[in-house]
N, C-alpha and C positions, 0 to 999 in steps of 0.2 A: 533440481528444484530444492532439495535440501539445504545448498547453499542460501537461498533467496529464504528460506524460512528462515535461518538462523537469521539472518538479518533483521527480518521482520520480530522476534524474538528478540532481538540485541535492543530494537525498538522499540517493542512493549516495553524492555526495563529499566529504557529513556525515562518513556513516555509516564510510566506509575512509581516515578522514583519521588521522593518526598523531600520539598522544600524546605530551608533553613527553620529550625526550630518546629521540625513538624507540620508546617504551614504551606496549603496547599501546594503544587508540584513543584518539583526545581526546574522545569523547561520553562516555568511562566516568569525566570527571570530575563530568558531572551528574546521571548516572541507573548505578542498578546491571543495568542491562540494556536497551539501545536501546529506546527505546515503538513500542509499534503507530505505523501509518502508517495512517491513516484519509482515502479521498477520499471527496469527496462531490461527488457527479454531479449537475448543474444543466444542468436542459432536457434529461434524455433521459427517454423513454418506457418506460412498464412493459416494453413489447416490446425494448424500443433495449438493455435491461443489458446482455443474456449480449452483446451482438454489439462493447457499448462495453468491458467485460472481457476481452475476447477482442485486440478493440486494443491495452490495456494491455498484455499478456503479450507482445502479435509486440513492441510498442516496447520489453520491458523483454529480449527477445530477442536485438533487436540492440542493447541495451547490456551488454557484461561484466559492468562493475559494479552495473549494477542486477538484473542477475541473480542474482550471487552475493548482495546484499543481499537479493533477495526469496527465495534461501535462506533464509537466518538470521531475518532478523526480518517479524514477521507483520503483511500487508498485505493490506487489503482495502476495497471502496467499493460506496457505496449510495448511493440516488437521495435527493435531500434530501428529497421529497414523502413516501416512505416513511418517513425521519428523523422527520419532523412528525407524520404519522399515526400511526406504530407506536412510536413512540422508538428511541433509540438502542442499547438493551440486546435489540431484539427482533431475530427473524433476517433481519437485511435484508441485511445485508456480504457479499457476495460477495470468497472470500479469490483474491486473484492472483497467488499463488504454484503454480498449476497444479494445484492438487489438485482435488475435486469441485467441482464447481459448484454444489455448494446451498448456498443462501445460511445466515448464523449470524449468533449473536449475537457483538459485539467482543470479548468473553473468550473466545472458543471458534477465533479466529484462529489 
């Protein structure tokens, strides 16, 4: 999991990095609103999510920025096996921004 935090970390400092002339973010010259953040969980078990979700949130805990990111823009991960099986649009994405734990589909982030 510490790799998947750094990334979510690499992310925050995307995502709060400051646009030309100090003018709101530099992401907002390529998207008209930051995209989903989509991880995908490789080698954990049906049983292993909630408790590998649960990592993510203490690591995104102790980072400021990644907190205040997983305020605003909507994140969430799912086991790649589930990915394959059910596809992407079904409700496999557990969101880690703190809210319930039942898992949705990537629009519903």
């Amino acid at each position: 999991m510490g790799e998947v935090a750094a990334q979510l970390a690499a992310c925050a400092r995307v995502w709060e990095q400051a646009g030309e002339c100090g003018s709101g973010r530099a992401w907002e010259r390529c998207w008209r609103s930051f995209p989903r953040l989509l991880v995908v969980l490789v080698g954990t078990s049906a049983a292993g999510v909630r408790g590998a979700v649960a990592d993510l949130r203490l690591a995104a805990e102790g980072n400021p920025a990644v907190a205040e990111m997983l305020a605003a823009v909507p994140v969430g991960a799912a086991r790649i096996e589930d990915l394959v099986q059910r596809g992407p649009s079904a409700p496999v994405w557990h969101p880690l921004d703190g809210r319930s734990g039942r898992p949705c589909g990537w629009t519903e982030l």
